[in-house]
PADOVO-324118 format. One record per residue (C-alpha): residue in one letter; x, y, z. Coordinates in steps of 0.05 Angstrom, whole numbers, plus 5000, padded with zeros to 4 digits. Layout:
residues N
<'A', <X, Y, Z>>;
...
***
This chain:
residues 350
<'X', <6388, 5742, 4386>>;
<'X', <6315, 5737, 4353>>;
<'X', <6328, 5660, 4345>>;
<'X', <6347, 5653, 4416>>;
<'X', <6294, 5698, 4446>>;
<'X', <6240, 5657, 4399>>;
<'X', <6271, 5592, 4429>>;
<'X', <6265, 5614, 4492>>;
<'X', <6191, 5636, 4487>>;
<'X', <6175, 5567, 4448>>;
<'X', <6198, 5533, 4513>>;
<'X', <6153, 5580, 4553>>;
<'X', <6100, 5572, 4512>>;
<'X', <6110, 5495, 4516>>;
<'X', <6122, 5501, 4600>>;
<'X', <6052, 5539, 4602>>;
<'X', <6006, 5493, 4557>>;
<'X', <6031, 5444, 4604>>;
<'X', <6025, 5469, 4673>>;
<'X', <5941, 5483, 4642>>;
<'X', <5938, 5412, 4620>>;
<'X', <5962, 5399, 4690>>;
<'X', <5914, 5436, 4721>>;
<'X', <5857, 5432, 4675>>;
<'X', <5868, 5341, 4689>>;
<'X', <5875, 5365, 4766>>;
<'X', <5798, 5396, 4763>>;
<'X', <5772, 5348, 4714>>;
<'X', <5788, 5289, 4766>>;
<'X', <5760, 5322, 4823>>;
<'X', <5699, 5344, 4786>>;
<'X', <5691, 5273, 4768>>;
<'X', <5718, 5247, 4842>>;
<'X', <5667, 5296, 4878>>;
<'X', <5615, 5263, 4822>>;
<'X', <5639, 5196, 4837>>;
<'X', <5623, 5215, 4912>>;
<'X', <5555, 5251, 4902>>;
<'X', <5528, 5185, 4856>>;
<'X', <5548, 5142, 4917>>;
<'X', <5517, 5177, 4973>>;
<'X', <5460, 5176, 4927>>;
<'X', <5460, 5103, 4912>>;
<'X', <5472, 5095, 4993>>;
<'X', <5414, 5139, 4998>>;
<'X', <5371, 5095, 4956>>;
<'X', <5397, 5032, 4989>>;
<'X', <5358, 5064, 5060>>;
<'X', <5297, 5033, 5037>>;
<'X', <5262, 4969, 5048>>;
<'X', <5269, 4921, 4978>>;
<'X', <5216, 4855, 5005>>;
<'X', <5157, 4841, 5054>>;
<'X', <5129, 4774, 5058>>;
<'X', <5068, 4783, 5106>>;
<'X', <5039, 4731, 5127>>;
<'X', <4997, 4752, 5190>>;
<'X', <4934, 4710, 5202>>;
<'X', <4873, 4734, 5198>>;
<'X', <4871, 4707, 5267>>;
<'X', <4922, 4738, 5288>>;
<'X', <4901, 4805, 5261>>;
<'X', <4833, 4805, 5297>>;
<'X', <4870, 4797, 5359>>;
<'X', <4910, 4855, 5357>>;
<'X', <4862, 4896, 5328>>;
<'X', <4817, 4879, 5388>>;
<'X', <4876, 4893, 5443>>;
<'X', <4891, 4963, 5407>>;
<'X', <4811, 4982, 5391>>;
<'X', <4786, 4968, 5455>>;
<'X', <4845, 5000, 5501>>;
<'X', <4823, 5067, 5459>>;
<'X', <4756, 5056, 5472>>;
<'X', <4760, 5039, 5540>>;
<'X', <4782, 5076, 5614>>;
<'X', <4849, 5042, 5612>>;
<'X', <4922, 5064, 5628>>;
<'X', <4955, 5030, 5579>>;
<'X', <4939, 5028, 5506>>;
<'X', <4956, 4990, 5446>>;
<'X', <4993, 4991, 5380>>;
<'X', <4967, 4927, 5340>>;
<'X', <5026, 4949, 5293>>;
<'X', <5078, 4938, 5347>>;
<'X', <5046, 4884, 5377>>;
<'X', <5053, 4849, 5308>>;
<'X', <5123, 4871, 5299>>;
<'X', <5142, 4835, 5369>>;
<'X', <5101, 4770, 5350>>;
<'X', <5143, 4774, 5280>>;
<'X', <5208, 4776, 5321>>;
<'X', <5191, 4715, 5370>>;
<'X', <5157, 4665, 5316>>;
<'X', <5217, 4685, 5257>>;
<'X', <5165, 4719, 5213>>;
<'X', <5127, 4663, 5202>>;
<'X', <5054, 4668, 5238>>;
<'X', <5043, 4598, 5222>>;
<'X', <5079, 4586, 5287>>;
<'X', <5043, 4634, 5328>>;
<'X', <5036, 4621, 5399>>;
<'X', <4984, 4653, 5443>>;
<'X', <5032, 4655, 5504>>;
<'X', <5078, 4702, 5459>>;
<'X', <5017, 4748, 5464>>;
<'X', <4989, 4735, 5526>>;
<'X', <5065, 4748, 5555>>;
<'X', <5075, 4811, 5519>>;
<'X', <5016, 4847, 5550>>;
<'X', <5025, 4825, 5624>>;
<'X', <5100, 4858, 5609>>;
<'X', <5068, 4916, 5580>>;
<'X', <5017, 4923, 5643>>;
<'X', <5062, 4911, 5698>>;
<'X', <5098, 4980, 5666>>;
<'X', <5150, 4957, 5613>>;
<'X', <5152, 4984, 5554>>;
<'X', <5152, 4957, 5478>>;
<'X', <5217, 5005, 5468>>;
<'X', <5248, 4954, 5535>>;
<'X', <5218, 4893, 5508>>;
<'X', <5244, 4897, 5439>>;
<'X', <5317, 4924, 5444>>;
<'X', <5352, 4864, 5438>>;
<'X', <5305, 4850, 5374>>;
<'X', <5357, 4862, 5322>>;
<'X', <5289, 4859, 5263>>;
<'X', <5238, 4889, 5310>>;
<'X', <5246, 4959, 5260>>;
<'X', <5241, 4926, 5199>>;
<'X', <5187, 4886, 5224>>;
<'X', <5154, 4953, 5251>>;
<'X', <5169, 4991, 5194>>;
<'X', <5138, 4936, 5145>>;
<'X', <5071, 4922, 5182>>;
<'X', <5056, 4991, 5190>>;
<'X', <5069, 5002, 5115>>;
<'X', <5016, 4955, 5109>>;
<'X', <4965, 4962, 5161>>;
<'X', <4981, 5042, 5170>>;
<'X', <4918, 5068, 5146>>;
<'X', <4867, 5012, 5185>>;
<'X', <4855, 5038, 5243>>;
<'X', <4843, 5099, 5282>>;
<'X', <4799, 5159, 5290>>;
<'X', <4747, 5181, 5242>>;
<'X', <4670, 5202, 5234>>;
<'X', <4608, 5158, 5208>>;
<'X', <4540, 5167, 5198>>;
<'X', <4500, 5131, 5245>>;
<'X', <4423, 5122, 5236>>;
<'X', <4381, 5157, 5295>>;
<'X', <4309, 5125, 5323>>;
<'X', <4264, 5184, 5279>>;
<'X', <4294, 5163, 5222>>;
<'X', <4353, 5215, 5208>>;
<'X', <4430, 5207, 5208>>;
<'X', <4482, 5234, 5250>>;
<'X', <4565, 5247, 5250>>;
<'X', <4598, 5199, 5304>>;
<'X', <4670, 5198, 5319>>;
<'X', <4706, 5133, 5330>>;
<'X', <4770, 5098, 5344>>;
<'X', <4768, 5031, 5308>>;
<'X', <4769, 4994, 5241>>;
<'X', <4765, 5048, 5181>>;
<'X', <4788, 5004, 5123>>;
<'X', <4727, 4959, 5089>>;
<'X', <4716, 4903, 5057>>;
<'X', <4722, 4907, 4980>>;
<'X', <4663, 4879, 4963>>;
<'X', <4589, 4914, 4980>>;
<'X', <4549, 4895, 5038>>;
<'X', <4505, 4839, 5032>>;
<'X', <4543, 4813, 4964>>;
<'X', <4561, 4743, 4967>>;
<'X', <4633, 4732, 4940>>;
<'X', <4672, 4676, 4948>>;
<'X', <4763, 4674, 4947>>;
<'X', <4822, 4626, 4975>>;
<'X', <4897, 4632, 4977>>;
<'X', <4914, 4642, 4909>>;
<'X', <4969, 4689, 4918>>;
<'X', <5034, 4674, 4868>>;
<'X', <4998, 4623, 4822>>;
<'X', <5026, 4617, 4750>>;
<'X', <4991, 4661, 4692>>;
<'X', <5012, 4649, 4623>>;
<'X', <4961, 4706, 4583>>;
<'X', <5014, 4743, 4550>>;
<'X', <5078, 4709, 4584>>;
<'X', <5095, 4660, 4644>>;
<'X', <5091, 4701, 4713>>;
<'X', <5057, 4698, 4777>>;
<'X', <4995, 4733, 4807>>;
<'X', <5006, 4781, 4850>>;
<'X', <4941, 4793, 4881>>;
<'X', <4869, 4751, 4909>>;
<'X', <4818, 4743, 4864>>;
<'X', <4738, 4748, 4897>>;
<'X', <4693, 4716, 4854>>;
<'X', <4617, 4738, 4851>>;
<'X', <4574, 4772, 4805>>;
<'X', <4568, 4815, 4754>>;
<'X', <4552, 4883, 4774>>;
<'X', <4569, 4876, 4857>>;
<'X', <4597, 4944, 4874>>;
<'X', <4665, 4943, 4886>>;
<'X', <4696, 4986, 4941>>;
<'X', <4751, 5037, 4971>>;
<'X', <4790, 4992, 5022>>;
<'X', <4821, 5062, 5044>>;
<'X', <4822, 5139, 5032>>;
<'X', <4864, 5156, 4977>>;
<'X', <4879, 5189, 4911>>;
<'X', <4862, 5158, 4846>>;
<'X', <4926, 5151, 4812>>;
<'X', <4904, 5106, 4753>>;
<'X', <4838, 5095, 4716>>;
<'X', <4830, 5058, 4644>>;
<'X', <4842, 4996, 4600>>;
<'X', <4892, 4944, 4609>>;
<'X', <4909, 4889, 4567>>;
<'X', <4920, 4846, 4635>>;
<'X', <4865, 4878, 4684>>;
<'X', <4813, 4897, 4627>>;
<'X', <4781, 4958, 4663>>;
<'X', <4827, 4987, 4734>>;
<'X', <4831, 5023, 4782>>;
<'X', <4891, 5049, 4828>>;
<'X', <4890, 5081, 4879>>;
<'X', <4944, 5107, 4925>>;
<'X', <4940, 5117, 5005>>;
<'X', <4942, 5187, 5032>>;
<'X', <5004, 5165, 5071>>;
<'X', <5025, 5144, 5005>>;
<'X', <5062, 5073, 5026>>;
<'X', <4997, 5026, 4990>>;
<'X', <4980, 5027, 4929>>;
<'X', <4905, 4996, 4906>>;
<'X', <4898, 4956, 4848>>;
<'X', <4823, 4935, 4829>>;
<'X', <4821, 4899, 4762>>;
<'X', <4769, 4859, 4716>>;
<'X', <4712, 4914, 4730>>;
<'X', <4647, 4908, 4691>>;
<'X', <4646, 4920, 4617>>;
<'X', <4609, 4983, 4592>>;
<'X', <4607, 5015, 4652>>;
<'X', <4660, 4996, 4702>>;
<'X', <4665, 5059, 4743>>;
<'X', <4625, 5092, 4799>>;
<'X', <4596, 5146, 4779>>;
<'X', <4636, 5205, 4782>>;
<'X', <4706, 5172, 4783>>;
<'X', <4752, 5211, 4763>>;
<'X', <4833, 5198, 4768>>;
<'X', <4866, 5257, 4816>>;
<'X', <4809, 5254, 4853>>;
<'X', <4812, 5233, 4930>>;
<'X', <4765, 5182, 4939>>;
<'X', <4742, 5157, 5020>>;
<'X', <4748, 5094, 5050>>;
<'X', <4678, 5060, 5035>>;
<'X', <4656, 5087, 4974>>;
<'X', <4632, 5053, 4914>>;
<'X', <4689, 5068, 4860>>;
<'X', <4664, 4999, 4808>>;
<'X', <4635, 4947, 4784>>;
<'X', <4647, 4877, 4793>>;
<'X', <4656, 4849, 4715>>;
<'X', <4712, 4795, 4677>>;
<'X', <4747, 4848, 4620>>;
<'X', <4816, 4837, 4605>>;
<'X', <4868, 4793, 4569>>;
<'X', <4858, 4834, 4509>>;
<'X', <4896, 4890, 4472>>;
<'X', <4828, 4906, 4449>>;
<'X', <4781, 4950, 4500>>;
<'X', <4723, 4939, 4532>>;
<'X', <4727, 4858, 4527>>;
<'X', <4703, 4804, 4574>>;
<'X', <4762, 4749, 4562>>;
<'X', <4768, 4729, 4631>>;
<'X', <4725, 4665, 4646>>;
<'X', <4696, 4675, 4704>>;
<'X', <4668, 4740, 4733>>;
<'X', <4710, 4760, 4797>>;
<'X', <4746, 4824, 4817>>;
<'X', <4827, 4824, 4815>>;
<'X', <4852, 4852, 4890>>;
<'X', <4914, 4869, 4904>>;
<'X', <4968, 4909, 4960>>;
<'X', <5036, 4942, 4929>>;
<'X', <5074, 4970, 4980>>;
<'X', <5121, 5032, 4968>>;
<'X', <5181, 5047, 5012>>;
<'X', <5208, 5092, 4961>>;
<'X', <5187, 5124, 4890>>;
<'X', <5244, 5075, 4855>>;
<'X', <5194, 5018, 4869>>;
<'X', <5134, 5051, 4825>>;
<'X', <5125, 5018, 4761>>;
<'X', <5194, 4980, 4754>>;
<'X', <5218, 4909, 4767>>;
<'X', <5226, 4925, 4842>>;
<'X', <5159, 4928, 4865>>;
<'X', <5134, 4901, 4923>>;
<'X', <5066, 4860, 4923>>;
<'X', <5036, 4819, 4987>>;
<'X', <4988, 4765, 4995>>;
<'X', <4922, 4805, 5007>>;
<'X', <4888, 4736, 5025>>;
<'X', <4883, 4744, 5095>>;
<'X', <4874, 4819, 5096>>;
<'X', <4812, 4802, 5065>>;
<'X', <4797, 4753, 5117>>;
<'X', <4807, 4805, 5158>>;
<'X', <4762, 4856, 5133>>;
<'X', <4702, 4819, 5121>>;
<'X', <4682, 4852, 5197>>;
<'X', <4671, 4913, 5166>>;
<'X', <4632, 4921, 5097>>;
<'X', <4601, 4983, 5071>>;
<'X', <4529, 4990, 5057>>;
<'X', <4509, 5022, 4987>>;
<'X', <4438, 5033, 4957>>;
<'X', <4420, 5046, 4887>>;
<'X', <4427, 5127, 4870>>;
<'X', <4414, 5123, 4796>>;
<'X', <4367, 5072, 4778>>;
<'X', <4379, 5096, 4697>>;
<'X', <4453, 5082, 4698>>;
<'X', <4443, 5026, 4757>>;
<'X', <4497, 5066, 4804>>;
<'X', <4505, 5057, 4870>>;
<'X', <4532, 5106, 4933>>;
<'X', <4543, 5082, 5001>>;
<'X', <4485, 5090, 5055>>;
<'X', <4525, 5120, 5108>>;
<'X', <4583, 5179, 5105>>;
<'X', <4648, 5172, 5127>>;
<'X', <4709, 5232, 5143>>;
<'X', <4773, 5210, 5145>>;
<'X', <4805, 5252, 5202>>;
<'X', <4855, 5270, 5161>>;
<'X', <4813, 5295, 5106>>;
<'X', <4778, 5339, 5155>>;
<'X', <4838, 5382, 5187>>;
***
């Protein structure tokens, strides 16, 4: 009887390690199935993003639009104007290529818009117009809108003066002579083959260098490549500012700090020629000139990695060169410079 009975209970014992094998393979694969499931909606997730923008908007083309969205703001008018979505409609009729702009595209859009339609009615059928939209505005976000400058009065004093218009500058100072073309994606070989990714303005040593936007200083210090940089990120977060070959010995304005929130204006460098050395503080690069360049960010994947996203600045500088900002020397031991006339960012103010 004890042999059968201890038969018997083998064969239980046998039954029950494999009904929890069973079960224990059951919940594994839906542990890993729900996993499987949570990584793809993830990966989906991360595929919502925008991966490339070529812009190539004139400068031409951006003055107009600036113009038709600045001065329906400024003016008594019943209509007013998004440059950004007047861009993304022009991008949608000429393919994304400006170089085959047509005037009547624009000059057609805003009779459409004044006799009532709307840009949501005009562009339905535009099966790019978002992407377009989405793009331009990750560029040209921060340019233009409502902020406060000091303005000079007749007795000599200054004043706060709000304004809708053009509050990105020029990177290069007031009355500083620089010089640049289209050099966007030509071949560098200084420590291996691979293209440039921004616009280089050549002038002198020493021209104060400064803040296209408001933003955050996000990196500050030697690189092999850019000798002494700066980067600085947009308070919307979607640009990020490269400035590279600053002065040697003292490439910074004074002050600069990285964390700190810097405005749109102010003098943050020193035009110079460091880099192309693994050594600091070098001057390797040939001809004085400061590096510029515009990295979008859709989405925090893109930051440092092989996905970023960099755009021909050329014409953005082009662009710019209508609004510079005026500096004066503050420090004439150290040779620093400040800007001449305040600036608040609205959104800096709230």
């Amino acid at each position: 009887m004890l042999i059968k009975s201890f038969k018997l209970n083998k064969k239980l014992v046998v039954i029950l390690i494999l009904c929890i094998l069973l079960l224990s393979s059951i919940i594994i694969f839906s542990s890993v199935e729900a996993t499987r499931a949570t990584n793809a909606e993830i990966v989906e997730e991360k595929k919502d993003f925008i991966k490339w923008v070529d812009f190539n908007v004139t400068a031409n083309v951006l003055n107009l639009t600036a113009k038709l969205d600045i001065e329906s703001h400024n003016k008594e008018s019943e209509i007013t104007y998004n440059w950004i979505e007047l861009l993304a409609y022009l991008s949608c009729k000429n393919g994304g290529n400006f170089k085959h702009f047509n005037q009547k595209d624009l000059n057609s859009l805003i009779e459409d818009l004044k006799s009532g339609q709307t840009i949501q009615d005009l562009t339905q059928n535009m099966k790019f117009y978002d992407y377009y939209y989405e793009s331009y505005s990750a560029v040209l976000g921060g340019f233009i809108g409502n902020y406060s400058i000091e303005v000079p009065n007749e007795d000599g004093s200054k004043s706060y003066q709000e304004k809708y218009g053009l509050k990105a500058f020029l990177p290069i100072a007031k009355n500083y002579a620089f010089s640049h073309y289209d050099d966007f994606g030509n071949a560098r070989s200084y420590g291996f083959k691979r293209t440039h990714l921004g616009n280089d303005l050549m002038g002198s040593i020493g021209t104060p260098i400064i803040a296209v936007e408001s933003g955050v200083v996000e990196n500050i210090g030697w690189n092999q490549y850019g000798g002494w940089r700066i980067g600085i990120r947009s308070l919307d977060t979607k640009r990020y500012y490269y400035y590279a070959h600053l002065r040697k010995n003292h490439p910074y304005g004074e002050g600069l700090e990285e964390g700190m929130t810097v405005k749109a204006g102010d003098v943050i460098g020193y035009l110079g020629m460091t880099g192309y050395s693994t050594k600091e503080n070098v001057n390797n690069i040939n001809v004085p000139h400061l590096h510029f360049g515009m990295q979008l960010i859709f989405d925090e994947s893109q930051v440092d990695s092989p996905n970023e996203i960099w755009i021909d600045v050329y014409h953005i500088i082009e662009f710019l060169q209508k609004n510079r900002s005026e500096v004066y020397m503050t420090n004439e031991e150290t040779k620093d410079y400040g800007r001449k006339f305040d600036f608040m960012e609205n959104s800096l103010m709230e």
